[in-house]
N, C-alpha and C positions, 0 to 999 in steps of 0.2 A: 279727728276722732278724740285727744287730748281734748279740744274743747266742749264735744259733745258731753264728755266724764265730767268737768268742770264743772258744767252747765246745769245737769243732772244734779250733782251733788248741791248746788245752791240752793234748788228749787225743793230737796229735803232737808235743807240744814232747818232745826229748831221746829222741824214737825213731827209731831205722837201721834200715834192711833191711839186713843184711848179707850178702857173698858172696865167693866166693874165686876169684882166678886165682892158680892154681899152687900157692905156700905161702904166699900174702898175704891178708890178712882187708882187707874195702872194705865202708865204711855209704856210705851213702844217705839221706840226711832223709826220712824217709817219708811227708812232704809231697808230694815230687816223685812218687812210683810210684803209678801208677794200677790196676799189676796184674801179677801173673808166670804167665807163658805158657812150655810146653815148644817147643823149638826146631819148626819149620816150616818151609815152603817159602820160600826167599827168591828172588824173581826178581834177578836180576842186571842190572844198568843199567852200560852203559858209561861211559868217563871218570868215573867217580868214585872219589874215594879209594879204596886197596887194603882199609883198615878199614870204609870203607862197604861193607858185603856185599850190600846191594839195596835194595831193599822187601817187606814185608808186609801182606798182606790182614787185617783184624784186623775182620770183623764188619762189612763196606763202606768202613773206613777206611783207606787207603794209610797205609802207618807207613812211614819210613825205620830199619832196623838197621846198628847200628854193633859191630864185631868189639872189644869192650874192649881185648882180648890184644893183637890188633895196633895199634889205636889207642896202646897202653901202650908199644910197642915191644918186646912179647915175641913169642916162635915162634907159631906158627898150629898149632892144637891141632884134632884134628877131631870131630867135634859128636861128643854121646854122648847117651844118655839122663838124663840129668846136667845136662846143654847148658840152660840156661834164657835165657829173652829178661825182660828186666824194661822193662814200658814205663814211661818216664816224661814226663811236662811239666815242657818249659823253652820260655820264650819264648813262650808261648801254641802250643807245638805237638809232636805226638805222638814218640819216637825211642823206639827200640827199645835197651836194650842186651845183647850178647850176651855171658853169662859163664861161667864154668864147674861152677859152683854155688850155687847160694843158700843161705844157711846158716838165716838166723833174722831175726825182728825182733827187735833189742835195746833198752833202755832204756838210754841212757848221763847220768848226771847231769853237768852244767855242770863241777863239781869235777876231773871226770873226763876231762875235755877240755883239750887245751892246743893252741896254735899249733905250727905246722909251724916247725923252727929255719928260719931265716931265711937269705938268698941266700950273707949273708958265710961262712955256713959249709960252701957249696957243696951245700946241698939247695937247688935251684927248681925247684920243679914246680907247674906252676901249677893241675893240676889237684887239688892236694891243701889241702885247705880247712883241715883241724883234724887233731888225733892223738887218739882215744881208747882207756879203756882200760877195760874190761869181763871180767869173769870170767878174769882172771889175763892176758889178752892185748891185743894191741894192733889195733886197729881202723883203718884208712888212710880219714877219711873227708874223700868226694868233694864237689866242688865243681861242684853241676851245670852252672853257667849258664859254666862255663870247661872241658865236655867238648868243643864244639863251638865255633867261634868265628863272630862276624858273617860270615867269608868263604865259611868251612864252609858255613855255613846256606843260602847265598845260592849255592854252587855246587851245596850238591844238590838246592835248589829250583830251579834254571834246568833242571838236565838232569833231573831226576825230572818237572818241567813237558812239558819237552821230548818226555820218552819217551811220557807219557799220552797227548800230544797226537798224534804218529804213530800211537799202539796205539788209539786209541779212533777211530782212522777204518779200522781191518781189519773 
C-alpha cells in the first residue's frame, strides 16, 4: 500500500491543472483537483461571501463554489460555455472553483519554478504560492490551503449547516 502512495505521488509531482481568468495563466497542484465539471446550477445561500456563489449537488454531495474572479478581486464575468468549476480538496473537504477556462494539465520542472518576489517589494498575495514557467509563459500557481481561510471555512460551514438544516424539514 506504502508503495501504491509513493507511486501516486510521483506520477503528480510537478504537475498543474492550469486555467485562465482574464489574461492570467493559474496551476493548480494536480494533487488537490478531483475533477472538472461544466458550470451548473448553483443554489444561492444567504450571508455568505459575494465570491461564495452557493452550493452544488455533485452526485449527492453538497460542494460549496467559490467565484475565483471575484474572490481575486476582479469584475464578475457571466458564465459561458467556457465557465468551468474545478473541484478540488483542501482540508479534508470538497470546494468547488469557478474559472473561466481550463487550459491544460502541464508538467513544470522544479528548475522552472521560483518564489513569488517577496512583500519588500510590494507583491503579497498570499494566495500565490510559486511563479512558474512553461512553454515560453508564466504560470501564477496557487496555493490551495491559503484560497479559503480557517474563518472562511467555518462561516460557510455554520450557514451552509444552517441552510440544509431548515431545507431538509420542507
Amino acid at each position: 500500500m506504502e508503495n501504491i502512495v509513493e507511486l501516486e505521488e510521483d506520477t503528480q509531482k510537478n504537475k498543474y491543472l492550469t486555467f485562465q481568468l482574464e489574461k492570467e495563466s493559474y496551476g493548480i497542484e494536480i494533487k488537490y483537483v478531483t475533477e472538472i465539471i461544466g458550470i451548473q446550477k448553483i443554489t444561492e445561500i444567504p450571508e455568505l461571501p459575494v465570491y461564495v456563489k452557493g452550493i452544488i449537488n455533485l452526485r449527492g454531495k453538497i460542494i460549496p463554489v467559490v467565484d475565483v474572479r471575484l474572490k481575486f478581486g476582479k469584475e464578475y464575468k457571466e458564465y459561458n460555455d467556457r465557465t468551468s468549476i474545478v473541484v478540488i480538496e483542501i482540508r479534508d473537504t470538497l470546494v468547488g472553483l469557478i474559472v473561466d477556462v481550463v487550459s491544460e494539465v502541464l508538467s513544470i520542472v522544479d528548475s522552472n519554478i521560483v518564489d513569488p518576489p517577496n512583500s519588500k517589494t510590494g507583491f503579497n498575495n498570499k494566495y500565490i504560492k510559486s511563479i512558474g514557467k512553461a512553454e515560453g509563459e508564466v504560470k501564477l500557481i496557487l496555493d490551495c490551503n491559503q484560497l479559503l481561510s480557517s474563518d472562511e471555512f467555518e462561516v460557510i460551514g455554520n450557514v451552509w449547516n444552517n441552510w440544509l438544516q431548515i431545507n431538509s424539514k420542507r
